[in-house]
C-alpha positions as CSV (number, residue, x, y, z in Angstrom):
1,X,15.5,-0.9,-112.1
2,X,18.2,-1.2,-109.7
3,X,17.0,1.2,-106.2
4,X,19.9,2.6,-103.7
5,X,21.0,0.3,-100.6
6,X,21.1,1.8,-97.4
7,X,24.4,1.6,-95.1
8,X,25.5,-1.8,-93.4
9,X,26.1,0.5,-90.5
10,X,24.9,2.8,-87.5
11,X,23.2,5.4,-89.8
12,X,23.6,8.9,-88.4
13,X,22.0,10.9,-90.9
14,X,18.5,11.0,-93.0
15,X,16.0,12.8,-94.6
16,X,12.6,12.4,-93.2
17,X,9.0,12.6,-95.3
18,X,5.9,12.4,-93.5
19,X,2.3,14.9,-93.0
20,X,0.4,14.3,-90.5
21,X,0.4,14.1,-86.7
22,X,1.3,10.3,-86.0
23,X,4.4,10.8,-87.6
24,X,5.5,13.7,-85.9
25,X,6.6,11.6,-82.6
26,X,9.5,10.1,-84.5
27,X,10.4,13.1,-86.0
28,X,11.2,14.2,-82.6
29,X,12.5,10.9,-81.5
30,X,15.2,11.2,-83.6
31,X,16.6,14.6,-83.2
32,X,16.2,14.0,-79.8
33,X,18.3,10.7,-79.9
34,X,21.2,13.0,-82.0
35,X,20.1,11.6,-85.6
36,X,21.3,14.6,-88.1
37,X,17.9,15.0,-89.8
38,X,19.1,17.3,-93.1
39,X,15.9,17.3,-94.5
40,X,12.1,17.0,-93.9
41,X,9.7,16.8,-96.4
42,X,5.9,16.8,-96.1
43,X,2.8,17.6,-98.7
44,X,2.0,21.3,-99.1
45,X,0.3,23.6,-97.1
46,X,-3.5,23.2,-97.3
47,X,-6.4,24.6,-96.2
48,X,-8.0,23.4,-92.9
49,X,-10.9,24.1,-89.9
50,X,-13.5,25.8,-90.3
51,X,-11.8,29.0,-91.6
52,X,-10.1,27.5,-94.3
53,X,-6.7,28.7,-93.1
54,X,-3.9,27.7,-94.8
55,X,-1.9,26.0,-92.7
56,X,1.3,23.5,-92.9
57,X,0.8,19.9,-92.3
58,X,1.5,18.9,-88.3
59,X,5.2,17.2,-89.8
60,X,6.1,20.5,-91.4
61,X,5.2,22.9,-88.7
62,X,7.1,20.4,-86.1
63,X,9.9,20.7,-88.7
64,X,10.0,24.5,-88.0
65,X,9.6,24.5,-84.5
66,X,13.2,22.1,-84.6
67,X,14.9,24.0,-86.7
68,X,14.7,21.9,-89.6
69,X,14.9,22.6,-93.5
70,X,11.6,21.5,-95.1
71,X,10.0,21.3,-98.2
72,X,7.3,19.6,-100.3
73,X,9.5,18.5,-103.0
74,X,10.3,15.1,-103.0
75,X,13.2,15.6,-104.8
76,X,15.0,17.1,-103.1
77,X,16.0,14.4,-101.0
78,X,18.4,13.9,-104.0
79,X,20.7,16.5,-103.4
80,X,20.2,16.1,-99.5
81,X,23.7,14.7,-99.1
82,X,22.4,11.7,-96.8
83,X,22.7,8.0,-96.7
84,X,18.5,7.4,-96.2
85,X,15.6,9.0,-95.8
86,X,12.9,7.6,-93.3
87,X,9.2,7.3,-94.4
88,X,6.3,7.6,-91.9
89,X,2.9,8.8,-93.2
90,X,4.1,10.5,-96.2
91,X,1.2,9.8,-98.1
92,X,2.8,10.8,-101.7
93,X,4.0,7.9,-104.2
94,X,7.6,8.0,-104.4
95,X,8.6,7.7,-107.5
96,X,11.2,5.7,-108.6
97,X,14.0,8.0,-110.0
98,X,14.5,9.1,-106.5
99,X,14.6,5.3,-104.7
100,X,17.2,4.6,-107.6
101,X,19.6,7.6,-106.3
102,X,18.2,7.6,-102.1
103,X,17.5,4.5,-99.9
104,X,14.4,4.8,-98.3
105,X,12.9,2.8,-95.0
106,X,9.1,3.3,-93.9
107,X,7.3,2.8,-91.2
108,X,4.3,0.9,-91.9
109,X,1.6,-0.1,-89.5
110,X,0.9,-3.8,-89.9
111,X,2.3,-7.2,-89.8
112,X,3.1,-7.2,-93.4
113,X,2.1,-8.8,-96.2
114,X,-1.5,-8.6,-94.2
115,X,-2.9,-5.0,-94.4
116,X,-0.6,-3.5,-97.1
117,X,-2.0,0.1,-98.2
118,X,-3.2,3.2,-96.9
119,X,-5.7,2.3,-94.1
120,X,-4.5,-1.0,-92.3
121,X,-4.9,0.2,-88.8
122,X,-8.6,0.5,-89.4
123,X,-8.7,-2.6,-91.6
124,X,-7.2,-4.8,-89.0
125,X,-10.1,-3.6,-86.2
126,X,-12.9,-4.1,-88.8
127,X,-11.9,-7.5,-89.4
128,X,-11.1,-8.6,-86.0
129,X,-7.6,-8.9,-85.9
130,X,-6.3,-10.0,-82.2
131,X,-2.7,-8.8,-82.9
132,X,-1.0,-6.5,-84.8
133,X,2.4,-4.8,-85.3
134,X,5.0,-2.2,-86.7
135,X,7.3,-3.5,-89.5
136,X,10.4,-1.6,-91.1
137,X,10.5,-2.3,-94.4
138,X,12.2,-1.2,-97.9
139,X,10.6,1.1,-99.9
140,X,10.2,-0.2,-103.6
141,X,8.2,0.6,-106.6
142,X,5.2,-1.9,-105.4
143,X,2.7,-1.0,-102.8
144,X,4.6,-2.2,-99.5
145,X,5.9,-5.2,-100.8
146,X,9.8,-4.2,-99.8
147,X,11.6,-6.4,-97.5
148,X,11.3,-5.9,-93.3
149,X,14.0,-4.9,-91.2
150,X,12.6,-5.1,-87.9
151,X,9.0,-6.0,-86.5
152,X,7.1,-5.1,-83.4
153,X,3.7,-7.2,-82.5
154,X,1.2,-5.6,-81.0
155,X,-1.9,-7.0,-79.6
156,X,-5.5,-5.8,-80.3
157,X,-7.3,-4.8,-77.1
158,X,-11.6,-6.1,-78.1
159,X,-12.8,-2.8,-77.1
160,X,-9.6,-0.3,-78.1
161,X,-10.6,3.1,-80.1
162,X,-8.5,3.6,-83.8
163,X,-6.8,6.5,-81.8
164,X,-5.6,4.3,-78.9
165,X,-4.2,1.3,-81.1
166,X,-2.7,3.6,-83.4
167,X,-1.0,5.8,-80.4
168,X,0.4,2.7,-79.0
169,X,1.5,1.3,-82.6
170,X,3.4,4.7,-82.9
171,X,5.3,4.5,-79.7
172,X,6.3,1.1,-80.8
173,X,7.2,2.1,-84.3
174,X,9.2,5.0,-83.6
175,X,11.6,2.9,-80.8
176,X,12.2,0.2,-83.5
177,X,13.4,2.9,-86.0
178,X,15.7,5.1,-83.2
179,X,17.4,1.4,-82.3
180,X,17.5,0.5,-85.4
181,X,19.3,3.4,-87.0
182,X,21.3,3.2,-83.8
183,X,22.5,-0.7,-84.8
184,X,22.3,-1.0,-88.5
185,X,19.6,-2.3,-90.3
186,X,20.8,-5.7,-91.6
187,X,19.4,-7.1,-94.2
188,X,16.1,-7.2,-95.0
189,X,13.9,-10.3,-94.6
190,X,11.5,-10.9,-97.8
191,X,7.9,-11.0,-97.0
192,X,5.7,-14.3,-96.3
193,X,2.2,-15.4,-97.2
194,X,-0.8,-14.5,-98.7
195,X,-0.9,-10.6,-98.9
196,X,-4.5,-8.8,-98.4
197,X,-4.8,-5.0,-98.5
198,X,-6.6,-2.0,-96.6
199,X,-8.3,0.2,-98.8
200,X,-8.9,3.6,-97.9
201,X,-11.9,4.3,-95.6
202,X,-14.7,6.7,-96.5
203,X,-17.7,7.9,-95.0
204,X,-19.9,4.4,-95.8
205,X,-17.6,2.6,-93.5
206,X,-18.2,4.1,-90.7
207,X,-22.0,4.5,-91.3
208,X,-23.3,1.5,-88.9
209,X,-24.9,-1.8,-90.1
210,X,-27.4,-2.7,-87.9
211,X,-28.8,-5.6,-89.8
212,X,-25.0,-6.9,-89.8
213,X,-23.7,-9.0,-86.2
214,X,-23.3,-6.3,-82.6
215,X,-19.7,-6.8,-83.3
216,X,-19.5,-5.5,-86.8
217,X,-21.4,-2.7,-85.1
218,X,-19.0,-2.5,-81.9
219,X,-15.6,-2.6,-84.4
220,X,-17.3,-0.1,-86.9
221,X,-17.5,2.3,-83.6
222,X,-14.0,1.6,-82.4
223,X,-12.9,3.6,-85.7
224,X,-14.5,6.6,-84.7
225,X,-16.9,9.2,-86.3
226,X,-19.2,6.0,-86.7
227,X,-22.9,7.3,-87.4
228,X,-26.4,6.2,-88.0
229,X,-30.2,8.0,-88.0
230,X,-32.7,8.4,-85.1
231,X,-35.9,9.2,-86.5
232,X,-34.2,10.6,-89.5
233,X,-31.5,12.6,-87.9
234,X,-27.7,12.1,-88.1
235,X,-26.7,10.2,-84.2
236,X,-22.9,9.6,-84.0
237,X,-22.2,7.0,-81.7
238,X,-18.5,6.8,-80.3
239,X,-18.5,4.1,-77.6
240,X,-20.5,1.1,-77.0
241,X,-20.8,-2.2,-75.6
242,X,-21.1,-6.0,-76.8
243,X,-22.7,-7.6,-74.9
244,X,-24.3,-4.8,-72.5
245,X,-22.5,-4.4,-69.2
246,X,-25.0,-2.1,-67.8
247,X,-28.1,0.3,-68.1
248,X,-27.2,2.1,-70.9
249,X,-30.1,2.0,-73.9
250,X,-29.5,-1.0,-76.3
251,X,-30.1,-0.9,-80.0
252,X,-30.8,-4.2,-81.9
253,X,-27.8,-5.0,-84.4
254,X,-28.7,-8.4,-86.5
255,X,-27.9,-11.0,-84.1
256,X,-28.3,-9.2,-81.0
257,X,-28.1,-5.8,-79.1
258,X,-25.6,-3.3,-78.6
259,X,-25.6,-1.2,-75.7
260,X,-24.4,2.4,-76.2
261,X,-22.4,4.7,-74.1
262,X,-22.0,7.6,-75.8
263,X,-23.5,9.2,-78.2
264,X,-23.0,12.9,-79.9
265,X,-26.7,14.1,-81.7
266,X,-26.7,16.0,-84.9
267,X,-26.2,19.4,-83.9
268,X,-24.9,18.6,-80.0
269,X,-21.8,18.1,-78.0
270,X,-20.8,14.5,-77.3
271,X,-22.8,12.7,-74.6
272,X,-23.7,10.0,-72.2
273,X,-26.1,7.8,-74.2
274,X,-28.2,7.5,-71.1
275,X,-29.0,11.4,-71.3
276,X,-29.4,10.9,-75.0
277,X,-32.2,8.4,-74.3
278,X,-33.9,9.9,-72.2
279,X,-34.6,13.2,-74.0
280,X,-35.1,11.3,-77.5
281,X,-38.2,9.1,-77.0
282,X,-36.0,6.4,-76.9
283,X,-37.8,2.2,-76.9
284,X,-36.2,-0.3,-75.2
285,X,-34.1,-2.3,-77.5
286,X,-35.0,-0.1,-80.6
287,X,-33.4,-0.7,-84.3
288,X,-31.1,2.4,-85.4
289,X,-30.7,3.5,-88.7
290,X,-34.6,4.6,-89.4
């Protein structure tokens, strides 16, 4: 099947299909830098918090807020009368009747093909990645195999949080898509090497494995909502360090300790793992997860 080419040129209008709140700053980005967007779509309305209020996704309720036509059908970036739609986050399949009638570009967090799929932000901290990046690529039929436009790296700080690599990788993202929409695209350059690919997390990957190395541990933490037992009782643990820096308790991970910093107990607002400690019988170098 034959997909639609996007414009050689500075392109000036798009559609724009993304859900959540990551890809809400380049939403904004291009309004703001005068980017007619004609249409926004993002998934349906769901129901979220601890009401179960139905409630739009943060892309469509940004869309409102600007001004902007939304919907959830995909569509109806058919009759949408522009030269390409923009892809951040969408988290739908787009099926391929639509990429034969509307080019499509999407922003996808990784240097590709290493970390293709839905979770490669995560994927690259768990397995130690030192650097990163933001590539622009064609959207085709396979699973982010298209060809990249433009590429960003972006290094890997050893103790930075999910929420910190992925705000930065965002900022970087969303300028490579205003100047390139501002430019042209070009052409797009076909992926090289090996490709490996980032499954969706669930709650098992984040539950810690102590009998695994400290820095398993310490990258397993970094993605947040990490968690583990304390005398059978649910203990999330959100920062820590390898190797210990200071006073904080240690707990023994399979080659050696990890000190934590803070710590939230089932039930309790986040903490200072030091308080923790000292109200939770805590031993000296104890082994989690019991």
């Amino acid at each position: 099947m034959t997909l639609a080419v996007p414009p050689s040129g500075p392109i000036r209008r798009v559609a724009y299909l993304g859900s959540p709140a990551l890809a809400v700053p380049p939403l904004r980005a291009l309004v703001d830098a005068g980017v007619d967007v004609a249409l926004v779509v993002s998934q349906p309305d769901r129901r979220r918090g601890r009401g179960s209020e139905v409630v739009p996704s943060p892309v469509k309720a940004a869309a409102i807020e600007l001004g902007l036509p939304v919907t959830d059908e995909v569509a109806a970036v058919v009759d949408a009368g522009v030269p390409l739609a923009v892809v951040v986050a969408y988290g739908r399949i787009i099926k391929p009747p639509v990429l034969k009638v509307v080019p499509m570009v999407n922003l996808h967090f990784s240097l590709l093909p290493r970390w293709r799929g839905a979770a490669p932000v995560e994927r690259a901290i768990l397995a130690g990645d030192e650097v990163t990046g933001v590539d622009l690529m064609a959207v085709e039929k396979g699973l982010d195999t298209g060809g990249v436009y433009g590429r960003v790296e972006v290094p890997i700080g050893p103790d930075e949080s999910l929420d910190e690599l992925r705000s930065r990788l965002v900022a970087a993202g969303t300028q490579l898509l205003v100047d390139a929409l501002r430019s042209g695209l070009g052409e797009p350059t076909p992926q090289l090497g090996e490709p490996t690919y980032a499954a969706k997390l669930d709650v098992e990957d984040r539950h810690l494995d102590w009998t695994g190395p400290a820095i398993g541990v310490h990258r397993q933490v970094r993605l947040g909502d990490a968690w583990t037992t304390h005398h059978g009782r649910r203990l999330k643990v959100w920062r820590t360090h390898v190797p210990p820096t200071g006073d904080d308790p240690t707990a023994l991970a399979g080659d050696g300790p990890v000190e934590l910093v803070e710590v939230q107990p089932e039930g309790k607002p986040r903490m200072a793992a030091r308080a923790w400690a000292n109200g939770a019988r805590w031993s000296p170098g104890e082994r989690l997860g019991t």
